[in-house]
C-alpha positions as CSV (number, residue, x, y, z in Angstrom):
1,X,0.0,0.0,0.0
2,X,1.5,3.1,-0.8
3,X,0.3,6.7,-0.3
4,X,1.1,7.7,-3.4
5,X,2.1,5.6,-6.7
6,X,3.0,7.3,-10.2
7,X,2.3,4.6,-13.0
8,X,3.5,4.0,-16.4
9,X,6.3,6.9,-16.4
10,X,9.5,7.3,-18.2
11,X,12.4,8.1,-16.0
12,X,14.8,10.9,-16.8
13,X,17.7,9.0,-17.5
14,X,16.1,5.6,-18.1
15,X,13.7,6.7,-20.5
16,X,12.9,3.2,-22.9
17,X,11.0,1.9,-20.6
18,X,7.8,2.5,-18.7
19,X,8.2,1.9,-14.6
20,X,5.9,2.9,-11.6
21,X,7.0,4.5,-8.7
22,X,5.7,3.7,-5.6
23,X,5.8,6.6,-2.6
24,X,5.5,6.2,0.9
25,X,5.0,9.4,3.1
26,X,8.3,11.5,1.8
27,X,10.2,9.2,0.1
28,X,10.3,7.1,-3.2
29,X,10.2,3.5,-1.5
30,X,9.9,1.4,-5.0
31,X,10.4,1.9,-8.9
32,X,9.8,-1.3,-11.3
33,X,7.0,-3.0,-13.6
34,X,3.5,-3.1,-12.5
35,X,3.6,-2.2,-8.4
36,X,-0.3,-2.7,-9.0
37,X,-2.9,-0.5,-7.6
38,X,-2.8,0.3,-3.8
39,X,-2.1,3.8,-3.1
40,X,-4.0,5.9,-1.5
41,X,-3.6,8.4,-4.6
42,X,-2.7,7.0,-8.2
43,X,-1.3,9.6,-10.8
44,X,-0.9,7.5,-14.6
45,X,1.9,9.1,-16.2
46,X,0.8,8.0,-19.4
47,X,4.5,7.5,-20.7
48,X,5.5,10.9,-19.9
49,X,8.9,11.9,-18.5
50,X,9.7,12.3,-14.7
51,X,12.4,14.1,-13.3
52,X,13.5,15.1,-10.1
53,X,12.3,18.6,-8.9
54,X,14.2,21.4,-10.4
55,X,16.7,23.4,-7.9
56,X,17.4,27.1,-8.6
57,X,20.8,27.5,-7.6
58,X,21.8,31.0,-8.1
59,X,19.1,34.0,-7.6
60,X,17.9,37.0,-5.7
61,X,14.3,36.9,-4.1
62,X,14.9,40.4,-2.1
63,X,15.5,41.5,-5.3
64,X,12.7,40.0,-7.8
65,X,9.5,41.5,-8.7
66,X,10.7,45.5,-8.4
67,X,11.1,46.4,-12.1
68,X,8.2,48.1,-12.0
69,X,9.3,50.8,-9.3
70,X,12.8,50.4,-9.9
71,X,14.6,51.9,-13.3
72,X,18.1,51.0,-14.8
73,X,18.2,53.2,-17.8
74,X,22.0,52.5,-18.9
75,X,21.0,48.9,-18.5
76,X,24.8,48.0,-17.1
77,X,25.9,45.7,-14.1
78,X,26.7,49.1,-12.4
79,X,23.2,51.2,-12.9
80,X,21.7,48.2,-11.5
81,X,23.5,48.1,-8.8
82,X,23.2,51.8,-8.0
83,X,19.4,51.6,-8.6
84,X,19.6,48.1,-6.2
85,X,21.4,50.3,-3.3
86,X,19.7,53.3,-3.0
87,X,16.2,51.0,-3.1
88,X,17.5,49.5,0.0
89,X,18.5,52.4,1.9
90,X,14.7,52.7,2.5
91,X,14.0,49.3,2.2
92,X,10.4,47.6,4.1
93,X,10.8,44.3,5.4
94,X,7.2,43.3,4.8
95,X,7.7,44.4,0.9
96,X,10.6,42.4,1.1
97,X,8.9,39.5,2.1
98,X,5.8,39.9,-0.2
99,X,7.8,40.1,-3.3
100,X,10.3,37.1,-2.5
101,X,7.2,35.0,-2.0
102,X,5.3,35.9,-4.8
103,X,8.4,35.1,-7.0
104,X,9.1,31.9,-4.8
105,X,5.5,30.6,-5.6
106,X,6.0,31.0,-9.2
107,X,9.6,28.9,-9.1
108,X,7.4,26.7,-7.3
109,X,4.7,26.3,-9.9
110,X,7.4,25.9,-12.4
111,X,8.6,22.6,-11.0
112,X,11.4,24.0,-9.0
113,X,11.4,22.2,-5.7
114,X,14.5,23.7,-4.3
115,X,16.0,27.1,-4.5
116,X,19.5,29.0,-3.4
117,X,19.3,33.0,-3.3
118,X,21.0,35.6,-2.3
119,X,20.5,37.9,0.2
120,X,21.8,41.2,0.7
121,X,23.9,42.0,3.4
122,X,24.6,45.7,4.3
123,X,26.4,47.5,6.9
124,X,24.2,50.3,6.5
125,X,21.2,47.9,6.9
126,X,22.3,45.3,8.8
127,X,20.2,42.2,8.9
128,X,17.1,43.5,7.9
129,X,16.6,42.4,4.3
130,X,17.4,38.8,5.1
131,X,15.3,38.3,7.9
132,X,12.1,38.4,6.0
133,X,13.8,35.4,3.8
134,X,14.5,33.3,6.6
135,X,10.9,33.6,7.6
136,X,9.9,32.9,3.9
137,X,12.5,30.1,4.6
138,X,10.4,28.8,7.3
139,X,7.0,29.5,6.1
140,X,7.5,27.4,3.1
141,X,9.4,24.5,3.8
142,X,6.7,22.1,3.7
143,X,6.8,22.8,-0.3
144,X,10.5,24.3,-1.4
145,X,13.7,23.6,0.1
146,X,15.1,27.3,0.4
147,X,19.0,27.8,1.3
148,X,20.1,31.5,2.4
149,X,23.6,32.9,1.0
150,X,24.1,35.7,3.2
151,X,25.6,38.0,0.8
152,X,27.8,41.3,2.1
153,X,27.7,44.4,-0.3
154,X,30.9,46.0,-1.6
155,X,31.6,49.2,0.3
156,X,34.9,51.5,-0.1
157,X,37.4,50.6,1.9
158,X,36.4,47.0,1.9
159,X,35.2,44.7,4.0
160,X,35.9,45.6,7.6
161,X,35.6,43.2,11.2
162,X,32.0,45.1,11.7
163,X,30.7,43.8,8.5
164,X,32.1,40.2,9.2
165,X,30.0,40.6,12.5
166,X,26.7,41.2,10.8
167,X,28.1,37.7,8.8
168,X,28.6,35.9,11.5
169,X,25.1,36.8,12.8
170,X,23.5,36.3,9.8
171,X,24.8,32.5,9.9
172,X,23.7,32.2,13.4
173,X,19.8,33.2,12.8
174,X,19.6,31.0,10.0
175,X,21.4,31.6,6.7
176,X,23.1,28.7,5.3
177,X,26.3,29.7,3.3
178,X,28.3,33.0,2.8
179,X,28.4,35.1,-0.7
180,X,29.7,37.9,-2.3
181,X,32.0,39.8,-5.2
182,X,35.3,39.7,-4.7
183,X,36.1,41.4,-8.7
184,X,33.9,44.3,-7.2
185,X,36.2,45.1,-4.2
186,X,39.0,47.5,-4.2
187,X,41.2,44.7,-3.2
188,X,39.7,41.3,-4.1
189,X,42.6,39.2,-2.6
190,X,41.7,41.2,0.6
191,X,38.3,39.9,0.7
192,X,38.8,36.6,-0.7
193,X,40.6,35.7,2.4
194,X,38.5,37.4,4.7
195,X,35.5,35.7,3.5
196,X,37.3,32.2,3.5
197,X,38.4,32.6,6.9
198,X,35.1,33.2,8.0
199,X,33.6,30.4,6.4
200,X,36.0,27.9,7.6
201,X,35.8,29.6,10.8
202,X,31.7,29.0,10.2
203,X,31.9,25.9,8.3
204,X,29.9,26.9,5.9
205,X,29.9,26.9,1.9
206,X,31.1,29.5,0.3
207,X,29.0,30.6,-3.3
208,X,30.5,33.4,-4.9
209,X,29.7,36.3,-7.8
210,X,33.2,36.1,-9.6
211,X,34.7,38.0,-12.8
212,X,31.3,39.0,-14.1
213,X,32.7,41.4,-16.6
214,X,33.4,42.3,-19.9
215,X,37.0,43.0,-19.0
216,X,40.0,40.2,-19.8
217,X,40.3,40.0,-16.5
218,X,40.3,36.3,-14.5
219,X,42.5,37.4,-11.6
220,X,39.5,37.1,-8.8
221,X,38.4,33.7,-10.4
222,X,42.0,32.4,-10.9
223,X,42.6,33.5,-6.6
224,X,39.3,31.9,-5.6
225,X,40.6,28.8,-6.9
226,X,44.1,28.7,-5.3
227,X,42.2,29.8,-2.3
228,X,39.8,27.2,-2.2
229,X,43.0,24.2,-2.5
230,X,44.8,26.3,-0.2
231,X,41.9,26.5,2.6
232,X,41.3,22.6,2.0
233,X,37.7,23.8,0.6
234,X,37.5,21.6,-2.1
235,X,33.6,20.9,-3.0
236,X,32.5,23.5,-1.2
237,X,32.6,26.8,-3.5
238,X,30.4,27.9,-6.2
239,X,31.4,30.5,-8.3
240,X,28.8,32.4,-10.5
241,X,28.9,34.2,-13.6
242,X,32.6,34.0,-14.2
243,X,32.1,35.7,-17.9
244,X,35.1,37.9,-18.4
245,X,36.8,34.1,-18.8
246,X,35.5,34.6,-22.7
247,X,37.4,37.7,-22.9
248,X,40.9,36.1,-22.0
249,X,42.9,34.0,-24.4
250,X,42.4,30.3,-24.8
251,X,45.6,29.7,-23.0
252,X,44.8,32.1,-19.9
253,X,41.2,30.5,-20.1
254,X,42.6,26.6,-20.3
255,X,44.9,27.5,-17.3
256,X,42.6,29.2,-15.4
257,X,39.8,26.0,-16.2
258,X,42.3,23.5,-14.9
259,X,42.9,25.2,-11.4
260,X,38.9,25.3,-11.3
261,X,38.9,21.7,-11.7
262,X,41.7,20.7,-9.3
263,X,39.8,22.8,-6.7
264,X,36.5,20.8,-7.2
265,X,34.3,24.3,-7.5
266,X,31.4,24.1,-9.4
267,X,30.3,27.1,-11.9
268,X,27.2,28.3,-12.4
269,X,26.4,30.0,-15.7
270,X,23.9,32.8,-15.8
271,X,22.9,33.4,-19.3
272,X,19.7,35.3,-19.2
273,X,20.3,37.4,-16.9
274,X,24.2,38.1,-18.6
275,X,22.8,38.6,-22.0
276,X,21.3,41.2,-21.1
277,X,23.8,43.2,-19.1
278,X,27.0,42.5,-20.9
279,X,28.8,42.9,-23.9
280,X,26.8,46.4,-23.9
281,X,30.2,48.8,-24.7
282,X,31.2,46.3,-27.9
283,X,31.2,48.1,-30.8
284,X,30.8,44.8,-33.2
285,X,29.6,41.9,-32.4
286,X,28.4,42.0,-29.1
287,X,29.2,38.7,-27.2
288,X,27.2,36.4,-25.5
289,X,27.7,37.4,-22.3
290,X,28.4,34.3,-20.7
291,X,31.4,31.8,-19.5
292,X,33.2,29.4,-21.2
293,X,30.3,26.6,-20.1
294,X,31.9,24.1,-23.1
295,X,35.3,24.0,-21.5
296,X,34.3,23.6,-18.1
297,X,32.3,20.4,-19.2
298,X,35.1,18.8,-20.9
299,X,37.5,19.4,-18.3
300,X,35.1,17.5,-15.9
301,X,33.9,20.6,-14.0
302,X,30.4,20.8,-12.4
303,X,28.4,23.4,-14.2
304,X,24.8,24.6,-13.5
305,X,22.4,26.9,-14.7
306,X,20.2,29.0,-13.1
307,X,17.7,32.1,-12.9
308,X,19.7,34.9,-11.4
309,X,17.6,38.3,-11.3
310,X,13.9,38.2,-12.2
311,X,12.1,41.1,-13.2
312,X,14.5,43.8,-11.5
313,X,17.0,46.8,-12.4
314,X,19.6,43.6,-13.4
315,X,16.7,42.3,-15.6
316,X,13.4,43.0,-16.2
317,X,12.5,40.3,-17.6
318,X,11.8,36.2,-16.4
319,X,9.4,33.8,-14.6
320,X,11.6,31.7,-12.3
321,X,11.5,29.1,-14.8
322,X,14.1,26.1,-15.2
323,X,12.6,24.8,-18.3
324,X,12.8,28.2,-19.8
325,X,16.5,28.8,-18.7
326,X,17.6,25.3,-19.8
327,X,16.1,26.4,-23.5
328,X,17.9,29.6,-23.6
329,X,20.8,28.3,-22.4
330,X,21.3,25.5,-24.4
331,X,21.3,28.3,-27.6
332,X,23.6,30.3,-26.2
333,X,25.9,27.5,-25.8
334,X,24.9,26.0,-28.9
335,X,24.1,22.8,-27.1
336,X,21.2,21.3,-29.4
337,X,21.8,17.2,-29.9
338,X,19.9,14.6,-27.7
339,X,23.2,13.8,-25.5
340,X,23.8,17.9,-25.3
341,X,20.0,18.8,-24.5
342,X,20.5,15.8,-21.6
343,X,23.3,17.3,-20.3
344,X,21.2,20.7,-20.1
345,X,19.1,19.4,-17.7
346,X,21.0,17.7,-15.2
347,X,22.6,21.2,-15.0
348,X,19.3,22.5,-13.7
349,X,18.8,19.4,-12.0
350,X,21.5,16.6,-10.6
351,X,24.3,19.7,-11.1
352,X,23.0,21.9,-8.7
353,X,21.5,19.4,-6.3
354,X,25.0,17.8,-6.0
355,X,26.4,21.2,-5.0
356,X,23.9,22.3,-2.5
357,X,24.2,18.7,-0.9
358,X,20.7,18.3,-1.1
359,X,19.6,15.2,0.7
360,X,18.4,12.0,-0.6
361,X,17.9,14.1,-4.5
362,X,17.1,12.1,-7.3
363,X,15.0,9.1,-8.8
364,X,16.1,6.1,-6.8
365,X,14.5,3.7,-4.1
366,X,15.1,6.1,-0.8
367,X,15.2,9.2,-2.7
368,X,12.7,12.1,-1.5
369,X,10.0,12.2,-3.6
370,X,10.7,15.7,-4.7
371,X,9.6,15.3,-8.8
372,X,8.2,16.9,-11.5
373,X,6.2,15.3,-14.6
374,X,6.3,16.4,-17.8
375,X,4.0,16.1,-21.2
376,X,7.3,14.7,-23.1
377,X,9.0,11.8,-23.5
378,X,12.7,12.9,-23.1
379,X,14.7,15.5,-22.2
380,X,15.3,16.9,-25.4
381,X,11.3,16.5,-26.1
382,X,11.1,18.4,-22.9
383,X,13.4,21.3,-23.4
384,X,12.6,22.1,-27.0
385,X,8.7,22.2,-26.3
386,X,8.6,23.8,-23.1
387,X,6.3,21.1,-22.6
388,X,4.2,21.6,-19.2
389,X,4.9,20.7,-15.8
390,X,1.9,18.6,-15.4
391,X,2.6,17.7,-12.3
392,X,5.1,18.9,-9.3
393,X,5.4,16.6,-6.2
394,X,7.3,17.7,-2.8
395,X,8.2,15.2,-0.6
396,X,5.6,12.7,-1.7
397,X,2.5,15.2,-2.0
398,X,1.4,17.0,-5.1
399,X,1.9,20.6,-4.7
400,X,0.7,21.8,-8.2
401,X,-1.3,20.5,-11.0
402,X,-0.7,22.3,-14.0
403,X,-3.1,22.1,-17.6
404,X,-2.6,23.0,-20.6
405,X,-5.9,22.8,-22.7
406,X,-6.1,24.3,-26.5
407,X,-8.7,24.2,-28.4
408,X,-8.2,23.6,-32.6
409,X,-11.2,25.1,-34.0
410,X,-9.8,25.6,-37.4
411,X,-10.4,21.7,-37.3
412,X,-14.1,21.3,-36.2
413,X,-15.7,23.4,-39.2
């Protein structure tokens, strides 16, 4: 008897054949032929793909849903983050949470199932803009797995011992990791070491913004790697953006690459949200705006995808939408065969999960069943439709049903 069984569904990875899945409170307790019919609820998947739940590893929910008050009218890195600062010099913590949970209930109707975001960290506000997220943290756990990077701002001068304070108390009410910019600081090597320090001092993850420029300049990401060998924090840094590694040379890119990969971080491309800040200044051909996601895959390096800003001065555009990023990013990476388009998704799915250590993830017996079903049959299928999340399960209870119904009348008369 199980509470829950999913029959006749084709399992991302596994997809020739059809297999049930049998769920028992939280957890996948069975996958195989025919599990019969005792379940206290029965979905038939009807041969449609299953995955495990997206997981949004890299995006701002105190800053999403404010494009409509807030204006970036260069449309740079830097008016955004002028227009982000001077928003939260008068910031209101109830606004802050009322916009992160409106854009954390559409992730969530999306099929994402568990999310990482930023949080700003100021010394001029202190903890108030990430307290509202740790409540939204709590007040939704039941259906989204929410981790907290408690993420400093950059501030002349550096970062001092009084903003490692508001750090360290930021960890102790609840955030999960520490963040930040080191290419934005006056001294990046400065910073770099004070915000390893702290984390090992912590023990927390670290999950940085690095080299997000236009520049040829890889000196922050190149440091963050020797740091992370040198600390002994192998597996335990994420470094985002990381696009001024297209500007460099192949050879300063290769070297770079392999000190990433002997320092087991994982890189998380951005390209929505990078498309449309960078390359802005180029006078022909304005570049993609995003790492060097091939190389990073062939020298074995984890790499994930994810939303970044939604609807805010960084961009004004998006709907918290994995499926949606996966597309996009497999263009701009000029990913498009069945193995390629595979690969895609496990960046927005396994990739991430891996990262953010995410318990019991995937589509095994014991597994949490944290899954979404889609109306395709692969992953390619999947992608290249933008088929519909018919179904998004969190920890073994259905959380949304989505329908997509369309009417051909053109074919009645």
């Amino acid at each position: 008897m199980y509470s829950l069984l999913i029959k006749n569904a084709r399992l991302f990875g596994n997809e020739c054949q059809l297999q049930d899945i049998g769920i028992n409170g939280d957890s996948i307790v069975r996958i195989g032929r025919d599990l019969g019919s005792e379940a206290d609820k029965i979905i038939d998947a009807q041969g449609k793909l299953i995955i495990p739940g997206f997981v949004d590893i890299h995006t701002h929910l105190d800053k999403s849903m404010t494009s409509h008050m807030l204006k970036n009218e260069s449309g740079t890195l830097m008016g955004a983050i002028v227009s982000m600062n001077e928003f939260f010099a008068k910031y209101d913590p109830e606004d802050v949470y009322r916009r992160a949970r409106q854009a954390a209930e559409l992730a969530i109707s999306r099929g994402t199932t568990a999310i990482r975001t930023n949080v700003t960290i100021d010394r001029n506000v202190g903890l108030g803009v990430i307290r509202p997220i740790l409540k939204l943290k709590e007040d939704l756990k039941d259906v989204l797995t929410l981790q907290v990077i408690a993420f400093p701002s950059s501030h002349k001068g550096g970062i001092k011992e009084s903003d490692l304070d508001v750090l360290r108390q930021a960890i102790s009410e609840g955030a999960d990791l520490l963040g930040g910019c080191p290419h934005l600081e006056e001294e990046h090597k400065h910073f770099t070491d004070h915000i390893f320090l702290l984390a090992k001092e912590l023990d927390v993850d670290l999950d940085l913004h690095v080299d997000e420029s236009d520049e040829p300049n890889v000196d922050a990401l190149e440091y963050v790697a020797e740091k992370t060998i040198e600390m002994g924090y192998q597996g335990r840094v994420n470094a985002g953006h990381c696009t001024a590694l297209s500007a460099v040379p192949k050879k300063v890119a290769d070297r770079v690459i392999g000190k990433v990969r002997d320092a087991g971080m994982t890189i998380t491309t951005l390209p929505s949200c990078n498309l449309y800040l960078m390359g802005r200044h180029d006078g022909v051909l304005q570049r993609r705006g995003i790492t060097r996601v091939r190389e990073f895959l062939e020298a074995g390096v984890r790499v994930c995808f994810a939303s970044d800003n939604v609807r805010d001065p960084f961009r004004p555009f998006g709907n918290h939408d994995l499926l949606q990023e996966a597309l996009l990013t497999a263009q701009v990476v000029q990913m498009g065969t069945d193995k390629e388009l595979e690969t895609i998704l496990r960046m927005g799915t396994y990739n991430p999960a891996q990262t953010m250590k995410l318990p019991k993830y995937g589509l095994e017996e014991g597994c949490y069943a944290d899954l979404v079903i889609l109306d395709a049959v692969s992953a390619p299928e999947a992608i290249v439709k933008q088929s519909t999340k018919e179904w998004i399960i969190k920890r073994g209870k259905v959380v949304v049903r989505n329908t997509l119904a369309t009417e051909e009348v053109w074919k009645q008369d």
